[in-house]
C-alpha positions in Angstrom: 14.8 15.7 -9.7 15.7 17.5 -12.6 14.6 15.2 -15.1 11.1 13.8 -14.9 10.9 13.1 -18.8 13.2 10.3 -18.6 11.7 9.2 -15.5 11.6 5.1 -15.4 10.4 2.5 -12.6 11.9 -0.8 -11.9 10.7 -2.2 -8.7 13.0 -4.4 -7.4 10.8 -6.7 -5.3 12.3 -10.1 -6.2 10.6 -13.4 -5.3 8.7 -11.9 -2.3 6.0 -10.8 -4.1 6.9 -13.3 -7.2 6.3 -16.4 -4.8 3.4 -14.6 -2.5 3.9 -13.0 0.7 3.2 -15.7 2.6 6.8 -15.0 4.2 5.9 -12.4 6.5 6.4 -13.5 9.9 3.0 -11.8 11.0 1.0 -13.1 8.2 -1.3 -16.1 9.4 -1.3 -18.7 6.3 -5.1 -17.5 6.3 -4.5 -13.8 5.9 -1.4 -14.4 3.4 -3.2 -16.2 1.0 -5.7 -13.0 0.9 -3.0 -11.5 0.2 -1.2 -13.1 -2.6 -4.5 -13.5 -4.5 -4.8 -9.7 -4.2 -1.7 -9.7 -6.2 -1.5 -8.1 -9.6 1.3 -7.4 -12.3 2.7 -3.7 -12.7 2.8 -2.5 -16.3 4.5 0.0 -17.9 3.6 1.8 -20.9 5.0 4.8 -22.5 2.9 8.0 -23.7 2.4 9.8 -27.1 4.4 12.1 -25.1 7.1 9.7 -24.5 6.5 9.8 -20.8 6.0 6.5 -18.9 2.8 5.4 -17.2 2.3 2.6 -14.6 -1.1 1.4 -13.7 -1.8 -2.6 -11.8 -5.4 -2.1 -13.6 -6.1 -4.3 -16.5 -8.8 -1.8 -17.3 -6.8 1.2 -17.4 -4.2 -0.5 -19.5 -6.5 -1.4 -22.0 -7.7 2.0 -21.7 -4.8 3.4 -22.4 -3.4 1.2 -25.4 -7.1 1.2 -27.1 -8.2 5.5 -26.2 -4.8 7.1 -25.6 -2.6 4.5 -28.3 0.0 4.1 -25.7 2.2 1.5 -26.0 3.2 -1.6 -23.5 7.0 -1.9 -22.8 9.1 -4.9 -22.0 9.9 -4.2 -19.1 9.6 -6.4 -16.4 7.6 -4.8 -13.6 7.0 -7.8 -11.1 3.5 -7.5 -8.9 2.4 -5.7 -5.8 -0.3 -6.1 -4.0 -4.1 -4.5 -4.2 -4.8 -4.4 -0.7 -2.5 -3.1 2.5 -1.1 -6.1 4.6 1.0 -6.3 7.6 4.5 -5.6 6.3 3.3 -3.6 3.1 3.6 0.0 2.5 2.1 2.2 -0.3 3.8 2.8 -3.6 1.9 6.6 -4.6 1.3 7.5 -8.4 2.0 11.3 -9.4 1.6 13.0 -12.8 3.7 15.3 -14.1 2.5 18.0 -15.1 4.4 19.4 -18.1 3.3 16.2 -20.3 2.2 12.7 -20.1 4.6 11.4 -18.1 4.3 9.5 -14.3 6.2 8.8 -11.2 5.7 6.2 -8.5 7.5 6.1 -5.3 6.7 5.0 -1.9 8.5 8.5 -0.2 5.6 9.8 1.4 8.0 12.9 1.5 9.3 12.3 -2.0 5.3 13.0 -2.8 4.4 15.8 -0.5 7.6 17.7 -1.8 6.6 17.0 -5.4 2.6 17.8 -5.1 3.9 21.0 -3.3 6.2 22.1 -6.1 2.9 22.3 -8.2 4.7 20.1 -11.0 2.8 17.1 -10.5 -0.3 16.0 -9.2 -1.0 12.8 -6.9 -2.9 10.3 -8.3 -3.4 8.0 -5.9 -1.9 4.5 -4.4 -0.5 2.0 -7.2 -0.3 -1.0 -4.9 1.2 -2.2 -1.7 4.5 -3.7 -1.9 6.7 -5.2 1.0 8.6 -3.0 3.4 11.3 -5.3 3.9 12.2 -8.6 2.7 11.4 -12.2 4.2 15.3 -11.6 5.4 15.2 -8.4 7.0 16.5 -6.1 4.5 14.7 -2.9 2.4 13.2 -3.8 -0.6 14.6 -0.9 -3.2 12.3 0.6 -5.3 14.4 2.4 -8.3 13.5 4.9 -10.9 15.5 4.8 -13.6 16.5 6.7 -16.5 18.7 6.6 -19.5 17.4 9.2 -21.9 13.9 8.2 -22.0 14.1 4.7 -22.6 
């Protein structure tokens, strides 16, 4: 990772978060419900910095618009989930250091190695989002980058 200025994040989680979770095989109807009404939108905003920050907290969107003068992009993020569920795993949030600029990613290795390197700083989880789809395949996660934009 040479590059975190133009560091992007399109999660590529289709209609299984979309149209709920309630796919799982080990979800109860009972428990998958809980789940999809812990479901929130990711947003994506980019810095005075021109870094990109991703928060799926209406607060801390506002937050950052109103305090900081951040701006909301176009981008369509999709949803993950508040709250772990059977399936899920953890998307992390780092910030880099140099600027106003964040990463998500849901390597816990991808983290360790970056919090190590002393270049950015863990923030916490963003969301849960599926491991795998309702058909047995990853869901992809990608970052993104074509110059900053």
């Amino acid at each position: 990772m040479t590059r975190p200025v133009g560091l992007g994040l399109a999660v590529a989680l289709g209609a299984t978060l979309s149209f709920g979770i309630a796919t799982q095989a080990s979800a109860t109807t009972a428990s998958a419900q809980s789940v999809a009404e812990q479901r929130v939108k990711v947003y994506e905003l980019v810095t005075k910095d021109g870094g990109f920050f991703y928060t799926s907290n209406e607060a801390e969107k506002e937050s950052a618009i109103t305090k900081h003068g951040w701006s909301l992009t176009q981008t369509p993020m999709y949803y993950i989930s508040r709250a772990p569920f059977a399936g899920g795993k953890p998307l992390f949030r780092l910030r880099w250091e140099s600027k106003a600029s964040y990463l998500v990613t849901g390597s816990v290795a991808e983290r360790e190695s970056l919090v190590s390197s002393g270049k950015f700083r863990y923030e916490g989880i963003l969301g849960y989002a599926p491991a795998a789809a309702s058909s047995g395949e990853t869901v992809k996660i990608f970052r993104l980058s074509n110059n900053n934009k």
